[in-house]
N, C-alpha and C positions, 0 to 999 in steps of 0.2 A: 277540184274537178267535180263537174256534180254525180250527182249519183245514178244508179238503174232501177228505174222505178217500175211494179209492177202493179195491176190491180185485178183481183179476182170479182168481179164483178156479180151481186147478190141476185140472179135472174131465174129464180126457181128452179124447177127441172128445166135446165140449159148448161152453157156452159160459154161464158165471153170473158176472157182476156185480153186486155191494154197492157202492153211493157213502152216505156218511155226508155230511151237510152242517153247516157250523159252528153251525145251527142245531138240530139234531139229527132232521133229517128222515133219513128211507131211504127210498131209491132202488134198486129190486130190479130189472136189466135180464137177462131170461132165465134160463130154469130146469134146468140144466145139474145133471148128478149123475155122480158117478162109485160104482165097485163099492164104494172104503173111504172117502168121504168125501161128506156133504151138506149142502151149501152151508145151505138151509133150516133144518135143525137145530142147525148152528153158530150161524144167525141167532136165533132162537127160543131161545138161552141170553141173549139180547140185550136182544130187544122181543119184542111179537109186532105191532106196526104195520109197515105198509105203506103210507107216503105214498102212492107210487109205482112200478106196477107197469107192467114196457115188454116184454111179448113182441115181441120184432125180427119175426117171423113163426113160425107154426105146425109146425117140423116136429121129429119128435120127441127129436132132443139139442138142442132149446131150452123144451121143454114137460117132461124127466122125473118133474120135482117139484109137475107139478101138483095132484096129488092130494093134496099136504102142507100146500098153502095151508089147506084147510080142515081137516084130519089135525090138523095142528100148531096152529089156533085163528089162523090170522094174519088179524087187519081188514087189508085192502086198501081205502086210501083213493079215490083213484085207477086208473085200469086204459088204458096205449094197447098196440093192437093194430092190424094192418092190418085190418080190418073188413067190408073192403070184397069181399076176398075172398071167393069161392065155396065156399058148405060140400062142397059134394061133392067140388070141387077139392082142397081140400085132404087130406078122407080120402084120395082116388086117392094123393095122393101122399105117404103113409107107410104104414106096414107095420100090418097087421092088429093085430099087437102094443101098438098105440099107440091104438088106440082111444076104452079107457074113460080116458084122459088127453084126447086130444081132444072127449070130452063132457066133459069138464070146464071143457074150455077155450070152447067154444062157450057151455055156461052160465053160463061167470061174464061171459062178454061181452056176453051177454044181460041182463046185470042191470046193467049202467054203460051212462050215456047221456053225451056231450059236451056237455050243458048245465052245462059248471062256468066259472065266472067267471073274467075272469083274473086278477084281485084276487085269486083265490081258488086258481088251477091251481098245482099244486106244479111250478118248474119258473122263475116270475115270483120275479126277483130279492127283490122284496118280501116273500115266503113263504119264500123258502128257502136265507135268513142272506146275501145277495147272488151266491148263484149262480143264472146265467142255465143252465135246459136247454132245449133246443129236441128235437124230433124231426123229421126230415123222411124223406119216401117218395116212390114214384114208383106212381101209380094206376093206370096209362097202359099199362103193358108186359103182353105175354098174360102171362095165368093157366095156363099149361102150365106157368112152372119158378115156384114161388113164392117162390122165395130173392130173383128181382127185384123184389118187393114189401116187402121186409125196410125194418125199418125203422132209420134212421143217428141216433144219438144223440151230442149233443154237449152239451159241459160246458163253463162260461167261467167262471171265478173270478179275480179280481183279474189279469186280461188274461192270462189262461194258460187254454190248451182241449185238451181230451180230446175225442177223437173213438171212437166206439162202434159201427160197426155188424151188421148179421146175418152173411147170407152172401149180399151183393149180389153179381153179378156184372156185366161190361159193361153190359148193356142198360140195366139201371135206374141203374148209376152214371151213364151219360151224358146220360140224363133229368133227373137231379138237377143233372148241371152247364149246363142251362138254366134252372136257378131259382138268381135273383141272390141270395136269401137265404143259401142254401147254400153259394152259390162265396163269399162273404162270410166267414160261421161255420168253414167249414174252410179257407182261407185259411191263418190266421194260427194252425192247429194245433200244439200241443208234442208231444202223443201220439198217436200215431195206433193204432189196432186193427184186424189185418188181418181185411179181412173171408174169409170163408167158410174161417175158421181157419187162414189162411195159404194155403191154395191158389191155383194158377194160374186156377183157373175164377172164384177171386173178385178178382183182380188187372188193374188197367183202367191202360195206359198214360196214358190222356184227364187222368184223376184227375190225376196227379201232372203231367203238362204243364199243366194248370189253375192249378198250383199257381206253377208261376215257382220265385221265385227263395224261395218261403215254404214249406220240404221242413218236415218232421216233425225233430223233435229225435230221436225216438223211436217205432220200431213196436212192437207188441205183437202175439204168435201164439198162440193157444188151438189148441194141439193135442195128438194123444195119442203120435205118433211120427212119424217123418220117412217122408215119403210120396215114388213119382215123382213125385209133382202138387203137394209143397213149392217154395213161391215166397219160402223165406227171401233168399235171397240179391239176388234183386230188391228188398225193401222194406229191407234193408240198404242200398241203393246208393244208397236215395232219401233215407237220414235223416241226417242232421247230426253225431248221437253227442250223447251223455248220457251221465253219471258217475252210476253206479249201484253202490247203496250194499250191502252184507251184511246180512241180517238177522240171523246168526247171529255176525257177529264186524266189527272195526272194517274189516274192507279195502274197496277200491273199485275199480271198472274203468270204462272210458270203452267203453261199448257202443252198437252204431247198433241192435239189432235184441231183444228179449227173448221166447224160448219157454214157454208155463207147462210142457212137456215133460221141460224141462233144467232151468228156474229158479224150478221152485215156482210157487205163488201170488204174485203181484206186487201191492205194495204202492206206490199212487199219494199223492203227499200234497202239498196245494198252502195257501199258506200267511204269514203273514209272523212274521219273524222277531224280536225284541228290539227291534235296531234299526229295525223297521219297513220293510224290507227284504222284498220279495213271493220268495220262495222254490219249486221243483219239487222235491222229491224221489221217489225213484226208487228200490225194495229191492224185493231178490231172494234167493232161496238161502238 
């Protein structure tokens, strides 16, 4: 069977994710670009489907490539957004600049309704080669900072989970750890993805006391360089270590923490092996 393939994609201050499913679904979480490279274009040598598409929340280095969606011809089968949010709110809170991307984004939202089956929701082990994805939010927190509406995305393949989300900060992380669903699916996480690109502002003590004695194998940071508001060293402290492999050559290092700043685009791969053996791998650089 093939594998579930993910890529964290090296896009500066953004945030783009590709998950490939061993059924051959795509999973598009956030629309992240940088000045020499785009994620969407790279895709679009690919497919041009869009099972599934997951804006974590509205602000504009998670929308850059909205305009490509339809530029670049991609069917989006699929579409979760926080929805629930205030149009207005959300303009307020991005730069003029960002605009005719935010119309864009409001009208494709416009056009998907949550009346899809779950026989039929890409996401239902069933549909998409037996990987479960969930998303979960918090509705509940003001609409002044909308990062705490982002939304957490999580991947379970053959008892191994990837965790995905925006740029939550406290408030909504600790709303979420009153839904047992949640404390459930991230529990028992291998990779975790820092939210709001490794900074302190998206970094919640509660989370990881949540978690016991069940830490991350692995963090991951989407950023574009080391900030005072880098919170590497803390998600370092909380993960277990991983043996993470060269893209470019045979060596390997046992890493608690991986940056896409220093290590590239990161290559997620979950899987089994010959012997039937359930496998994580882990490449960088």
């Amino acid at each position: 069977m093939s594998p579930l393939k993910i890529i964290v994609h090296n896009v500066g201050h953004g945030q783009a994710v590709h998950a490939f499913t061993p059924d051959g679904k795509v999973v598009v979480i956030d629309l992240g670009t940088s000045a020499d490279f785009s994620p969407l274009e790279w895709l679009s040598s690919y497919t041009k489907t869009i099972d599934s598409l997951v804006i974590t929340h509205p602000h504009g280095d998670h929308i850059d490539e909205m305009l490509l969606i339809d530029d670049l011809g991609f069917d989006v089968r699929q579409f979760w957004r926080p929805k629930w949010l205030p149009v207005k709110d959300v303009y307020a809170q991005n730069q003029a600049t960002y605009q005719d991307k935010l119309d864009a984004y409001f009208q494709m939202s416009g056009r998907y309704s949550e009346g899809i089956a779950t026989t039929e929701l890409v996401g239902n082990p069933a549909v998409t080669g037996g990987v479960t994805i969930k998303e979960f939010a918090s509705a509940t927190c003001g609409t002044s900072n909308i990062n705490n509406h982002s939304g957490v995305v999580v991947f379970e393949y053959l008892g191994i989970r990837v965790v995905i989300p925006g740029d939550n900060e406290p408030p909504s992380w600790k709303e979420l750890l009153t839904q047992p669903d949640f404390v459930s699916m991230v529990s028992g996480m291998h990779v975790f993805m820092a939210s709001h690109h490794g900074r302190k502002s998206g970094y919640c003590t509660e989370l990881f006391s949540a978690l016991n004695k069940n830490a991350p194998r692995l963090c991951v940071i989407s950023d574009a360089r080391v900030q005072d508001t880098d919170a590497t060293q803390r998600y370092s402290y909380h993960a277990d270590g991983w043996k993470i492999h060269s893209r470019s050559g045979a060596d390997s290092e046992d890493r608690y923490c991986l940056t896409t700043r220093t290590d590239g685009f990161i290559e997620i791969e979950i899987g089994t092996n010959q012997a039937g053996k359930t496998y994580l791998s882990v490449k960088a650089n």
